[in-house]
C-alpha positions as a Python dict, from the first residue, in 0.01 Angstrom:
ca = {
    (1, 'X'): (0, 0, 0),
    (2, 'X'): (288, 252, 104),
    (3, 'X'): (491, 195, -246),
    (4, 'X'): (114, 240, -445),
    (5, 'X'): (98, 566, -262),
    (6, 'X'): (478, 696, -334),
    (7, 'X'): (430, 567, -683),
    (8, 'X'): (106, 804, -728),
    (9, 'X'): (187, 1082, -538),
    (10, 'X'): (526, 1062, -776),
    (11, 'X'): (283, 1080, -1067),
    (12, 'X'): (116, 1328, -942),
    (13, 'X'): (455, 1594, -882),
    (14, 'X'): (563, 1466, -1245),
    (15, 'X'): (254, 1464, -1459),
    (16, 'X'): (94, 1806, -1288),
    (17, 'X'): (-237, 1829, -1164),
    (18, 'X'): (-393, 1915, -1515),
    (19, 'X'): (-542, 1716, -1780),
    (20, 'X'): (-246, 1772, -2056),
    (21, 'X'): (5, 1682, -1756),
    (22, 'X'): (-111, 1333, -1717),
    (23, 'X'): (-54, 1270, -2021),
    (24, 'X'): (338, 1340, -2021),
    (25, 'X'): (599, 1085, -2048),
    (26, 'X'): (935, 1096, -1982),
    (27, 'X'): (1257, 942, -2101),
    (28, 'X'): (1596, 946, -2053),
    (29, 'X'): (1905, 938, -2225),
    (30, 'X'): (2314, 941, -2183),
    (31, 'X'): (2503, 1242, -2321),
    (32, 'X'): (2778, 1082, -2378),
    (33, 'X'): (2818, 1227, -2753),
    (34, 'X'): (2745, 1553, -2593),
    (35, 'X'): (2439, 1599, -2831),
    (36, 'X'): (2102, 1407, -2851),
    (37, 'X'): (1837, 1434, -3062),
    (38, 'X'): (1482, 1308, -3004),
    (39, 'X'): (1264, 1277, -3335),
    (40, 'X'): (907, 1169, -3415),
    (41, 'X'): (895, 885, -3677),
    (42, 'X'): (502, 836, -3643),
    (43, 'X'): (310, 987, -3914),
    (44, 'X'): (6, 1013, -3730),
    (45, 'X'): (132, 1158, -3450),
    (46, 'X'): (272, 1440, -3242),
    (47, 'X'): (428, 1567, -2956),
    (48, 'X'): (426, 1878, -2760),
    (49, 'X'): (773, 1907, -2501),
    (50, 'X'): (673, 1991, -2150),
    (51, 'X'): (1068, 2052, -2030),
    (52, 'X'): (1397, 1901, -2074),
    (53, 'X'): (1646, 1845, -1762),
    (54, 'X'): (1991, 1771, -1777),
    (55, 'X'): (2150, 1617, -1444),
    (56, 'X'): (2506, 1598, -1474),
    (57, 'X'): (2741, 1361, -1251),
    (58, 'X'): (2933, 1681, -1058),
    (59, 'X'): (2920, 2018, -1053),
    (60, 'X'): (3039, 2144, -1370),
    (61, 'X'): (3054, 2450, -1611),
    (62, 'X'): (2923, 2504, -1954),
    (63, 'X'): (2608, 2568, -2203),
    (64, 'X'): (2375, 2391, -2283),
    (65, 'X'): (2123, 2395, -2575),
    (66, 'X'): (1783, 2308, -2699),
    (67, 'X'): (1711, 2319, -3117),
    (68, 'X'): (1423, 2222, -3303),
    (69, 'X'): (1514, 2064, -3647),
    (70, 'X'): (1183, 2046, -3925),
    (71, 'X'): (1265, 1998, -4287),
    (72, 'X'): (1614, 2029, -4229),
    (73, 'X'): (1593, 2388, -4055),
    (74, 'X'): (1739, 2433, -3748),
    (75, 'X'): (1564, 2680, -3486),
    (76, 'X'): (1740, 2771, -3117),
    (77, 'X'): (1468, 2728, -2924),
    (78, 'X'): (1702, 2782, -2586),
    (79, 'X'): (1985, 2838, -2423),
    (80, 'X'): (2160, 2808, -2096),
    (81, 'X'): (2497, 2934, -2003),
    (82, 'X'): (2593, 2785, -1631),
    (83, 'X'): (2867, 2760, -1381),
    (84, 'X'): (2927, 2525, -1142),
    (85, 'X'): (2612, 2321, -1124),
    (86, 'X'): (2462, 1931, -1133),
    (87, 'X'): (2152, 2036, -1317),
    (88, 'X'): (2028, 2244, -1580),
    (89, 'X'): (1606, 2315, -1670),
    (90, 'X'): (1442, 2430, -1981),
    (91, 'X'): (1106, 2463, -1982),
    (92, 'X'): (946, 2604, -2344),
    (93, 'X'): (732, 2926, -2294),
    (94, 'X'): (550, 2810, -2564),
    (95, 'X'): (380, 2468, -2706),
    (96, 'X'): (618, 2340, -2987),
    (97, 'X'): (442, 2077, -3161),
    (98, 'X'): (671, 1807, -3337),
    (99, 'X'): (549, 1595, -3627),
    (100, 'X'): (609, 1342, -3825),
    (101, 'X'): (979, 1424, -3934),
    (102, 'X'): (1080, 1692, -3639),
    (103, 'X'): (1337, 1680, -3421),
    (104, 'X'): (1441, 1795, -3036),
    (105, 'X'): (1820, 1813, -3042),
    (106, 'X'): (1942, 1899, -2691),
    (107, 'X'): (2358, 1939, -2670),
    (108, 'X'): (2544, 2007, -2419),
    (109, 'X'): (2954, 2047, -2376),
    (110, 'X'): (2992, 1866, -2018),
    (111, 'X'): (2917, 1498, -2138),
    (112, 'X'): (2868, 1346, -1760),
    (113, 'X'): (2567, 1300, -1726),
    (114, 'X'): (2213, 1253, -1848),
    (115, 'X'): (1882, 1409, -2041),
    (116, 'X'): (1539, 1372, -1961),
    (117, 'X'): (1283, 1491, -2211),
    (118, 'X'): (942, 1561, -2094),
    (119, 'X'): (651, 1522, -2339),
    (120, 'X'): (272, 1468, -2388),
    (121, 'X'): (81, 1370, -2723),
    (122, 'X'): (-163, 1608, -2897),
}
């Protein structure tokens, strides 16, 4: 009963109290290469990105950056310069809807850690 509560109350803080929040998902990946990008391949779907975190291993200094690539075009969508940290937020002001084709390309030059991209379908 106690681990069905943690587990939904951790739903809860993650997916938000709204109706487009529980919908989210979440994945994450290694940034080894020091750049990741996260594309739609579904052609009859889409995604909206709710925030991307990057959690790095020790403190460390550097930027980090979030592009949108459609039809080959590349758009900055953010940027974060930071110094001596272990995580880094970006959350869009904005809904950016990715189709069929699009993709989230977050890079970052300290490699040590990891990305986690939030999203929700439309």
């Amino acid at each position: 009963m106690r681990t069905r509560l943690l587990m939904l109350v951790a739903g809860i803080v993650i997916g938000g109290a709204g109706p487009a929040g529980a919908q989210g998902f979440t994945h994450t990946y290694g940034l080894g290469s020091g750049s990741v990008a996260v594309s739609n391949s579904q052609v009859n779907s889409s995604w909206v990105v709710l925030s991307v975190m990057l959690r790095y291993a020790s403190p460390c200094t550097g930027t980090a950056e979030v592009t949108r690539v459609s039809q080959g075009v590349s758009v900055l969508l953010g940027r974060r310069v930071f110094t001596n940290v272990t995580a880094v937020v970006w959350v869009p002001e904005g809904a950016y809807s990715f189709g069929c084709g699009d993709s989230l390309v977050v890079s970052s030059n300290p490699t040590n850690g990891v990305l986690q991209v939030t999203r929700r379908g439309e």
